[in-house]
N, C-alpha and C positions, 0 to 999 in steps of 0.2 A: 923480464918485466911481466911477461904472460902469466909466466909461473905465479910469481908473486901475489898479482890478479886475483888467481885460483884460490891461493892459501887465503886469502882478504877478502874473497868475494861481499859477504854483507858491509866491508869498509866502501867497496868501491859504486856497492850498492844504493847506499846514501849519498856518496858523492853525486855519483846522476842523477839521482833522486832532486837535491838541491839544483842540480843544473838546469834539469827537466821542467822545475818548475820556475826559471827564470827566462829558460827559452818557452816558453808558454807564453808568458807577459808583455816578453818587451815588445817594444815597436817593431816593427819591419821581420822578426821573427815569426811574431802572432798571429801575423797576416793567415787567414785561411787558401788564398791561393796558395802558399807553401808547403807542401804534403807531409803528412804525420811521419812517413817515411824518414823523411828528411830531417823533422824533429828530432827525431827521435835518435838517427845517426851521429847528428849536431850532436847530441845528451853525451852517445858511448864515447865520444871522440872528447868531448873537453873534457868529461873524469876521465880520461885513458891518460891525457895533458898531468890532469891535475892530481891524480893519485899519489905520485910521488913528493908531492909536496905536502900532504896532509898525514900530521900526526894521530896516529892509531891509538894512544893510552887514555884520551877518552871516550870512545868507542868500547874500547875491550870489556866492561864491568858489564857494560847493558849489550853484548852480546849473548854470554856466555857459551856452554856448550850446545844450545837450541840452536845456534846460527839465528838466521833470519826467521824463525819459525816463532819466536817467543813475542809476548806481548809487550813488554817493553821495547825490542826491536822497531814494531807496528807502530807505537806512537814515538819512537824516536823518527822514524821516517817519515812520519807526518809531520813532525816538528822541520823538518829539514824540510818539506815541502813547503813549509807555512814564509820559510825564512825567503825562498827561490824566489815565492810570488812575491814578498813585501817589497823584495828589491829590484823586482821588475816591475812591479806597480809602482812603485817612486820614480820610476825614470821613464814611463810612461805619464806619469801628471808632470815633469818637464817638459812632456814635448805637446800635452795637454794646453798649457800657458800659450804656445805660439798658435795651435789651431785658434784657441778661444780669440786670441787679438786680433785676428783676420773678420771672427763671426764680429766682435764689437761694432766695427766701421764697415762690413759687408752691405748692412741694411741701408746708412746711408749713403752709401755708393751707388746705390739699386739694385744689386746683386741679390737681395734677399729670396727673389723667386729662383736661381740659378744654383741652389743644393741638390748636388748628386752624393752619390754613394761613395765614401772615400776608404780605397783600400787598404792605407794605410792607420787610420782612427777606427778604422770599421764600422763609423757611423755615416749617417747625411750629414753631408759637412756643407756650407758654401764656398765658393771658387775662392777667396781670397786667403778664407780658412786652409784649405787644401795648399793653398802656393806656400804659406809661410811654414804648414807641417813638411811639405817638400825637399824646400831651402832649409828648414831644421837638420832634416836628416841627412841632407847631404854634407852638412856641417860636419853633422856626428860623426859619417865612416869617414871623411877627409882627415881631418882631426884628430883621427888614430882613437876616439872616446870607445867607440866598439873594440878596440886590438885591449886597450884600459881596463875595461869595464871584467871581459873577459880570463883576463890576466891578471894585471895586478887585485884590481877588485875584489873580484873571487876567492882570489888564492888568498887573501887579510880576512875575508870572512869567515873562512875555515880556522884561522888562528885565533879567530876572539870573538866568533858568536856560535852559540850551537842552541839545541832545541832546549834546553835548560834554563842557561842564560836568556833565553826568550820569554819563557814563561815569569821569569825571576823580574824581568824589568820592561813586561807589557805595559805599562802606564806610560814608563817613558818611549817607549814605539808607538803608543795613540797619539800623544802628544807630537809626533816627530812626523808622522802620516798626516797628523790634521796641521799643523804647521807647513807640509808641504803645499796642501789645500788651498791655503793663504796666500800661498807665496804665488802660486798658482794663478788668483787672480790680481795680484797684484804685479808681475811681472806682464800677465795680459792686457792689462790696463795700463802700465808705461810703456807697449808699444804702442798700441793703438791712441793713446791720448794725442800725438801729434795731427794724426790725420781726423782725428773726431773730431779736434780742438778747428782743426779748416774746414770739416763739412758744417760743422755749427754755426759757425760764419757764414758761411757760401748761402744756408738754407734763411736765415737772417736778414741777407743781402737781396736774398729771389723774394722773399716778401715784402719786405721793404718798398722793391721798385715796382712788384704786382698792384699794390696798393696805390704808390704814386703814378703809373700808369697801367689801368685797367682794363685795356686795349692790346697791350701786348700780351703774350704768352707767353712770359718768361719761365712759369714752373714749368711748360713741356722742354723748355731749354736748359733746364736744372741741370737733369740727371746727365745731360752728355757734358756739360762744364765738370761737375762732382765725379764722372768717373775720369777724368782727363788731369785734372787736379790731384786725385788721388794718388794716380799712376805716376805721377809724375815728382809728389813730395815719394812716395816707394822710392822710387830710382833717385831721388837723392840722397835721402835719409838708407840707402841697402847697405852701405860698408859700417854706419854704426848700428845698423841693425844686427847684422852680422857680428859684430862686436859683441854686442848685446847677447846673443846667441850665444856665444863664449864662453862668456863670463857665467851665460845660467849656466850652463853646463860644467864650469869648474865649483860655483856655490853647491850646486846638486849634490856632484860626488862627493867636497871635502863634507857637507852635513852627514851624506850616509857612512862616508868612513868616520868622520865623528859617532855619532851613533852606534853604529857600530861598535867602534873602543868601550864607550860608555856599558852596552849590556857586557861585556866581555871582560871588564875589570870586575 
C-alpha cells in the first residue's frame, strides 16, 4: 500500500488536499482549540483510508511527467480544495440553523445579555444558542452522521465531482449554497416559532395586567415566568426536537449527494 502511495504520490496529494480542506470547515473539527497537528494527521489518515478507492484515469492527463510541479496540477488542487471547503461549509450552515433558533427566543427569554464565546460556532453566541448547537452535535457523532459524512460521503464525491466538473456547473453550486441559506432560516424559524409563539403571549399577558393594575410590578416578574416557561415547553417539545434534528441532517446530506450527482453527470 506504501508502495503504491509512492508510485501515486500527486493522486494521494489531492486526496488530502480535498480532505484537508473539509477538516478545516466542519464543525467540531474547526475548533481552533484542536492543534493543526492533529488536522493535519486527521488529513494523511483519511487519504491513507481513501486512496484506494479513488480512480486514477482522471488524474493522469493533468499530471503528466511534471508530477505535482506543473500548473495544471496547481489549479487542479485548488479546485479540490475549493470542493473540501463547499462541503464543509454546507454542513456547518446545518448546524448554523440550530445555533440561530436558540439566538431567535434568547432575547425574549432575557438571556440576551448572557453571550459568551462559543467554541464550537466560534462566534459570541447566546446560552440557549450554544445548548441547541451542543445537542446538535451530539446528535451528529451518535448518529454515526460523522462515521457517514467521512466514508461514504467522501468516498461518492471522488466518483462524481472533481475540480472540472465544479467549474462546469458553478451556477448550480450558488444556487445549491444559497438554497442552503434559506433553508437555513427557515428550519431556524420552525424551531423556535413554538417558544416565540409563548413568549409573545406571556409578554401580551404582563401588559395587559401592568395596565389593569398599575400597582403591581408584574414586568419585574416577567422574565423569571418567561425563562421558566421556556425551559419547560424545551423539556417537552426535546424528543421532537431531536427528531427534527434528524431529519435536517438526513435533508442536508441527500441535497449535497444530490448535488453532487448533478455536477458529476
Amino acid at each position: 500500500m506504501l508502495e503504491r502511495i509512492l508510485l501515486n504520490a500527486p493522486v494521494f496529494l489531492l486526496i488530502a488536499v480535498r480532505c484537508f480542506g473539509l477538516v478545516m470547515t466542519l464543525p467540531l473539527f474547526s475548533i481552533r482549540n484542536v492543534s493543526r497537528i492533529a488536522k493535519v494527521a486527521l488529513t494523511g489518515y483519511m487519504a491513507y483510508l481513501l486512496f484506494p478507492h479513488v480512480d486514477f484515469s482522471f488524474y493522469a492527463p493533468y499530471i503528466g511527467n511534471e508530477g505535482a510541479l506543473s500548473l495544471q496540477y496547481a489549479t487542479l488542487a485548488l479546485g479540490e480544495g475549493i470542493i473540501g471547503i463547499l462541503t464543509g461549509f454546507y454542513v456547518t450552515i446545518i448546524f448554523a440553523a440550530f445555533s440561530s433558533a436558540g439566538q431567535f427566543f434568547a432575547f425574549q427569554m432575557g438571556f440576551s445579555a448572557s453571550e459568551v464565546y462559543d467554541a464550537l460556532s466560534q462566534v459570541e453566541n447566546p446560552l440557549m444558542g450554544q445548548f441547541f448547537n451542543l445537542v446538535a452535535m451530539l446528535i451528529f457523532l451518535q448518529s454515526d452522521w460523522a462515521i457517514y459524512l467521512f466514508s461514504k460521503a467522501l468516498v461518492s464525491s471522488f466518483d462524481s465531482l472533481n475540480a472540472l466538473s465544479l467549474v462546469a456547473h458553478q451556477n448550480e453550486m450558488i444556487r445549491f449554497l444559497l438554497g442552503g441559506l434559506s433553508k437555513l432560516f427557515l428550519d431556524a424559524f420552525v424551531i423556535s416559532l413554538p417558544i416565540m409563539g409563548t413568549l409573545l403571549l406571556i409578554s401580551v399577558t404582563m401588559g395587559i395586567l401592568s395596565k389593569a393594575a398599575p400597582q403591581m410590578n408584574l414586568m419585574s416578574e416577567g422574565f423569571p415566568i418567561m425563562i421558566l416557561v421556556s425551559f419547560f415547553i424545551i423539556w417537552s417539545l426535546f424528543p421532537q426536537i431531536s427528531e427534527f434534528f434528524i431529519h435536517s441532517f438526513e435533508h442536508g446530506f441527500k441535497a449535497l449527494q444530490d448535488v453532487f450527482n448533478l455536477a458529476g453527470s
